[in-house]
C-alpha positions, 0 to 999 in steps of 0.5 A: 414753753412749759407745762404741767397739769392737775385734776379737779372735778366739774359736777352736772346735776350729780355726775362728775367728770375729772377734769384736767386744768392744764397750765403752760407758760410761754414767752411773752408780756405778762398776761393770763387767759382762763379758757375752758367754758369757765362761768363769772366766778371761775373766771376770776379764778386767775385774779385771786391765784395770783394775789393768793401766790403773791401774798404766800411767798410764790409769785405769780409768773412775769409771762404769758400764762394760758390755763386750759380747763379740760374737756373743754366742751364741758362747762365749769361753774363754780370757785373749787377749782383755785387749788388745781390751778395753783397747783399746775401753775407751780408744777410749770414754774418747778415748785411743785414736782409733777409727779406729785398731782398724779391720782390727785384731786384738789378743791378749795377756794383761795382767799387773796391772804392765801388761806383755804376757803370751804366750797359747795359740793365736796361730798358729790365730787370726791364721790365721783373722783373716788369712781373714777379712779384717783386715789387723793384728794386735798380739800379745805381743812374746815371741811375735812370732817365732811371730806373723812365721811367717804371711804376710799381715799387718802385726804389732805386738809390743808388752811393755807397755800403754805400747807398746799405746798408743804402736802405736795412736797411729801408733808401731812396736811392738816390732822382730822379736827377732834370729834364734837361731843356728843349731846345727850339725846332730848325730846325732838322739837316737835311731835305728834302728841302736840297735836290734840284730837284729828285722830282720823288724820293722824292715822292717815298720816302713819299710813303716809309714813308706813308705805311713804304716800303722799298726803293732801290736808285739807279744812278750815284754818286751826284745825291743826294741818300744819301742825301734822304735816310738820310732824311727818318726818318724825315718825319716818325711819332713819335712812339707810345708808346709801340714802343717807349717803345720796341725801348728804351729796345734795345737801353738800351741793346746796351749801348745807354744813355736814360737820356733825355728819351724814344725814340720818334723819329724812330731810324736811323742806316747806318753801313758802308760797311766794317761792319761785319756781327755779327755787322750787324744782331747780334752776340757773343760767347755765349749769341748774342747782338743785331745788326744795325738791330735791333738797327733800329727798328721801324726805318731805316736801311740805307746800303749806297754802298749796292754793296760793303757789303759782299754778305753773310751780305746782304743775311743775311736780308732776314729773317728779312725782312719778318719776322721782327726779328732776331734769334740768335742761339748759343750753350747755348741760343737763343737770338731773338731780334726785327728787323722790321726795314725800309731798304734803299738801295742806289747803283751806276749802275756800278764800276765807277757809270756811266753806263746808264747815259746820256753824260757820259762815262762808262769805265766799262767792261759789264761783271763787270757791271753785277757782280756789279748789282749781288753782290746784290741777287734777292731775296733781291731785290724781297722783296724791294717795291720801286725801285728808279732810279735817273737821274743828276739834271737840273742846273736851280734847283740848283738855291738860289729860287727854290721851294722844300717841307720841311720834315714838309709838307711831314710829315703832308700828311704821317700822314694823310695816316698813320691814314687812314691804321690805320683805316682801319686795326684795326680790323686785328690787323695792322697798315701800309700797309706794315704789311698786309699778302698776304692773308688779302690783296687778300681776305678781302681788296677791289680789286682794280681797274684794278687788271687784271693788275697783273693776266697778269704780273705774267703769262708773269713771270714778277712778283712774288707772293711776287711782285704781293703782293708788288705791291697790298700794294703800291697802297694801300699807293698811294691810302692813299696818294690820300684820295682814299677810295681803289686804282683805276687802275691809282693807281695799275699801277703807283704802278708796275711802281715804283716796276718795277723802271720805274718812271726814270725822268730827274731830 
C-alpha cells in the first residue's frame, strides 16, 4: 500500500481547520472511495480528479483508491478540495515528492480539461492557514490578485494541472496578473444632495452615521425614504483595515469578486421583502452560509417596506442587533459569522401609506392601520435609536436653485465626530458610541446634563432600559456632532426626541 497526504482547509462559519486529505492506494479492482463527511459537491470531487488526471497527461490509479478527509468528524462542503486530492494522489503514485506538500495549502476546483477553476471563500481560508502555521499556498491563477491581498505567505497561481505539477516539482506558477489601471475618481452614483428637502431626516441620518445608530423611516410614500437610506453608506467613513480585511473574508465566502481589491468602502445590502429567512440571517442544510446580514457588515443593512418581511424574518434580527453576530446551528456544526451591521428600516403608516398625512385621505380601517404598524415587533423597535417620521416635501424645495449639503460635507463632520469617540473610548476598547455597553456608558462616562430627564421617563414606563441607554448614546454623538465635550441637557433632550420620533417637521 502506498500513502501520502496533503493539506487544505474546511471553513465553519469564519473558522478554519487544516485538514489533512490522505490518499492510500492498495491492491484490488480499480474503485475510489471519498470518505470523510464529504457534502454532494465534494463528493464528486473523485469523478472530476479522475477525468482531470487523465486528460492532463497523468492517469488515474488501475487500483482500489481510499482517499480520507481528516478530522473526519468534521464536515466538508464545498469543491476547493480538487488540487489536494490531485496532489496526494500523485505523491503515492511517485509523481509528486512528498516532502514537497509539506507546509502547503492548496485550493482550486478542476475542470475535466484540467484547468484550474476559482472557488468561493479563498481570502478566509488562506487566512486561517496562515494562523495556523503553513507557509504556502497554491490557488487558482484568476484568483491570485485576491490570494496577493494577505500578507505571510508564499503564493503559487497555477491555470492547469500542468502548472500543479510543474510548482510542486520546484516550478514558479503563475506571475501576479499586472494591476488594473486606475480610474480617475467621478462623482459617486448617489448622494445626499439628490434628495430635496427632509432636512430634519437628513440630520438624523448624519447623526445615525456619526455614532453608527440605527435608523427607522417612516411617512407616506415619495417622501424620499428610500432615497436616504440608500445614501447612508455615503457619508459612513472608510473602514479600517482590520474591518476591510473581515469585510473582504465574507465577501469572499459569498462569491463576491475582489479582484480591484480589499473592501474599503462600508458594504450595502437592501434584500427585498419576499426574502427567505435563510437568505436574510444565513442559512443551509448541513454547514449555513452566511446571509444579507452579514454580508452588510460593518455596513448597512436596508429593509425597505419593513412591514411587508415576514414577522418571523424580522424577529429573526434581534439577536444580531445586540450582539453583532449571527449563530448558525445545524446538526453537524455551527456556523458563526459577523453581522454588526447598521440597520435602516423605512415604512408607510398604513396600507395605502396615507394614514396621518395632512390633506390626504387614508382609506384604510383603523383595525388594519394597526395590524400594519404591528407586523413590525416592539422589540425590534426598542432596539432602534432614531425614529424618523417624514413629512411631503414643500414645493418651493424642489426648485433647480435650492440649496442642499453633498454627502461629502457631511461626511467631513461625521468624521470628525468618529475621531472624537475614538478618542474618547480607546481606553475601553471602542470605537463608535453605538458599541458602548450600558454599564461603561452610566458609570465611567460624564453624566450629562439633565440626566433627571430619563429618571423621570422611565418611572412614567415610557422608556425602557435599553431606551433609556439608547438615548444616553445619541446625545453622546449629538454632542460629538456639536464639539461638545459631554452632552448638555438641550442635547439629552433633543436625543429622547428623535428616540420618541417626535422631531416631525414640514418638510
Amino acid at each position: 500500500m502506498r500513502q501520502a497526504k496533503a493539506l487544505s482547509v474546511a471553513l465553519v462559519g469564519m473558522e478554519g481547520t487544516i485538514i489533512e486529505v490522505e490518499a492510500a492506494i492498495c491492491a484490488g479492482l480499480p474503485n475510489t472511495r471519498l470518505v470523510g463527511l464529504p457534502d454532494k459537491a465534494l463528493k464528486e470531487a473523485s469523478d472530476r480528479c479522475r477525468a482531470a488526471m487523465s486528460t492532463s497527461g497523468g492517469g488515474w490509479p488501475s487500483a482500489s483508491v481510499t482517499i480520507n478527509l481528516s478530522p473526519a468528524t468534521l464536515p466538508k462542503a464545498g469543491s476547493h478540495y480538487d488540487l489536494s486530492i490531485v496532489a496526494a494522489i500523485a505523491a503515492a503514485q511517485g509523481r509528486v515528492d512528498p516532502e514537497a506538500l509539506a507546509g502547503l495549502a492548496l485550493f482550486g476546483e478542476l475542470g475535466l480539461d484540467g484547468r484550474v477553476r476559482p472557488v468561493r471563500g479563498l481570502l478566509p481560508a488562506l487566512l486561517n492557514a496562515r494562523d495556523k502555521a503553513l507557509t504556502k499556498a497554491v490557488v487558482p491563477a484568476g484568483q491570485l490578485r485576491e490570494a496577493s491581498l494577505l500578507s505571510g505567505l508564499t503564493l503559487y497561481g497555477v491555470s492547469d494541472l500542468a502548472e500543479l505539477f510543474e510548482v510542486l516539482s520546484g516550478g514558479g506558477g503563475a506571475a501576479m496578473p499586472p494591476a488594473r489601471p486606475v480610474e480617475p475618481s467621478v462623482r459617486a452614483a448617489v448622494d445626499l444632495a439628490d434628495v430635496a428637502g427632509q432636512e430634519e431626516a437628513k440630520w438624523a441620518m448624519e447623526v445615525a452615521a456619526a455614532g453608527r445608530h440605527h435608523l427607522y423611516l417612516h411617512g407616506p410614500p415619495g417622501v424620499g425614504k428610500t432615497l436616504l437610506a440608500e445614501r447612508l453608506a455615503t457619508i459612513l467613513p472608510d473602514l479600517t483595515e482590520p474591518e476591510s480585511l473581515e469585510v473582504s473574508g465574507v465577501h469572499s465566502l459569498c462569491g463576491i469578486d475582489l479582484d480591484d481589491g480589499l473592501v474599503r468602502r462600508p458594504p450595502y445590502a437592501d434584500p427585498h421583502h419576499s426574502a427567505s429567512l435563510a437568505s436574510l440571517v444565513g442559512g443551509g442544510a448541513r454547514v449555513a452560509m452566511p446571509g444579507a446580514v452579514s454580508r452588510a457588515h460593518r455596513g448597512v443593512l436596508f429593509l425597505d417596506e419593513a412591514p411587508e418581511f415576514p414577522p418571523r424574518s424580522m424577529d429573526a434580527l434581534r439577536v444580531p442587533l445586540e450582539s453583532g453576530r449571527v449563530v448558525l446551528a445545524r446538526s453537524e456544526a455551527t456556523a458563526v459569522y459577523p453581522a454588526n451591521f447598521q440597520l435602516v428600516l423605512a415604512a408607510n403608516p398604513c396600507p395605502c401609506g396615507m394614514a396621518g398625512t395632512p390633506g390626504a385621505e387614508c382609506r384604510c380601517a383603523p383595525m388594519a392601520v394597526r395590524r400594519y404598524a404591528a407586523r413590525v415587533s416592539g422589540p425590534i423597535l426598542d432596539r432602534i435609536d432614531i425614529h424618523q417620521r417624514l413629512r411631503p416635501v414643500r414645493p418651493e424645495l424642489l426648485a433647480p436653485d435650492a440649496v442642499t449639503e453633498s454627502s461629502a460635507i457631511v461626511a467631513e463632520r461625521v468624521l470628525q465626530a468618529r475621531d472624537r469617540q475614538r478618542h474618547r473610548l480607546a481606553r475601553f476598547g471602542w470605537s463608535t458610541n453605538a458599541e458602548i455597553p450600558g454599564v461603561i456608558l452610566r458609570k465611567q462616562l460624564p453624566a450629562p446634563g439633565g440626566a433627571e430627564l430619563l429618571s423621570r421617563v422611565m418611572s412614567q414606563g415610557q422608556l425602557s432600559v435599553r431606551g433609556a441607554d439608547k438615548v444616553l448614546r445619541l446625545s453622546w454623538t449629538i454632542a460629538d456632532l456639536a464639539g461638545a465635550p459631554a452632552p448638555t441637557s438641550d442635547h439629552l433632550h433633543t436625543a429622547l426626541a428623535m428616540r420618541r420620533g417626535e422631531l416631525a417637521g414640514v418638510a
